[in-house]
N, C-alpha and C positions, 0 to 999 in steps of 0.2 A: 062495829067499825071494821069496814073491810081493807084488806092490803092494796097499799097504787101498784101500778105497774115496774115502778123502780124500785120497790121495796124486796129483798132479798127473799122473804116471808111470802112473797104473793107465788114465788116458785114450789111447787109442792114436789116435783117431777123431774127436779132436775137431775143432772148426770155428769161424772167426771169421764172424760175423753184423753187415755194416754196416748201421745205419740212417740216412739221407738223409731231411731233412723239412726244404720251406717252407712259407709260407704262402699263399702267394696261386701262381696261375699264371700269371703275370709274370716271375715270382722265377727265378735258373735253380740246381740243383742240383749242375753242374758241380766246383763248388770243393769240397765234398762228397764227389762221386764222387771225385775225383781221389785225397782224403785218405782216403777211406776204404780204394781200393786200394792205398795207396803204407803202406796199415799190413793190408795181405795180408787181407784179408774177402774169402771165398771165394765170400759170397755176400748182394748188398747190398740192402736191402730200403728202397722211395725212397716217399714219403708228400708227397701234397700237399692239406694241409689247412689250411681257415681258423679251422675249431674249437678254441677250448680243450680241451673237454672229452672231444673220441670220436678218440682214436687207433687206427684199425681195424690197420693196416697194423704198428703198434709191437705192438698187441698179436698178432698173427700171429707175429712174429719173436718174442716170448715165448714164447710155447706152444711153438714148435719146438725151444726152446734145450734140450738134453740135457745130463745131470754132465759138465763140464770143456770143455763151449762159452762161447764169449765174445760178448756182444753190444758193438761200438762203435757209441759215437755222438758225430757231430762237435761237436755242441753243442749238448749234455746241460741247459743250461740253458732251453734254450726248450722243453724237453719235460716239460712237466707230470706231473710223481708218477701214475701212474696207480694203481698198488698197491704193496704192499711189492718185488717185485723189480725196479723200474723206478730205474735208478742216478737219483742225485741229487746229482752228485758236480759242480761245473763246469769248464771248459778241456776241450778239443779237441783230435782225438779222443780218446776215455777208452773203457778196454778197461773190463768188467768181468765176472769169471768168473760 
């Protein structure tokens, strides 16, 4: 009996995707980092922008994401909705498939 496509099981490959964003570069990312590896992101994606509106770096870790990858982010709430798959959830870090 083999795993469907929606089944979390059928992912052998999958990958945790942290994303890391301040604002200014003053700011340090440190605490970020730290939380993004101590919740196993294999591979963290760090953004330092002043803009509200052009998340180059977030949207990168987007397109990458493949079925049954997870993107964290430490706090989701200062990350502006860019499109429908950009979580929108708050508290930190927040996994989501």
């Amino acid at each position: 009996m083999g795993s469907s496509a929606g089944d979390p099981a059928a992912y052998s490959n999958t990958v945790r995707i942290g994303y890391a964003r301040v604002s200014g570069r003053t700011q340090d990312h440190q605490l970020q980092l730290d939380a993004l590896a101590a919740a196993d992101c294999r591979d963290i994606v760090i953004e330092t922008a002043s803009t509200r509106t052009d998340r180059p770096k977030l949207r990168q870790a987007l397109a990458v994401l493949k079925p049954g990858d997870t993107l964290v982010i430490y706090k989701p709430e200062r990350v502006r909705p860019l499109d429908e798959r950009t979580p929108r959830a708050a508290g930190g870090p927040t996994a989501r498939p």
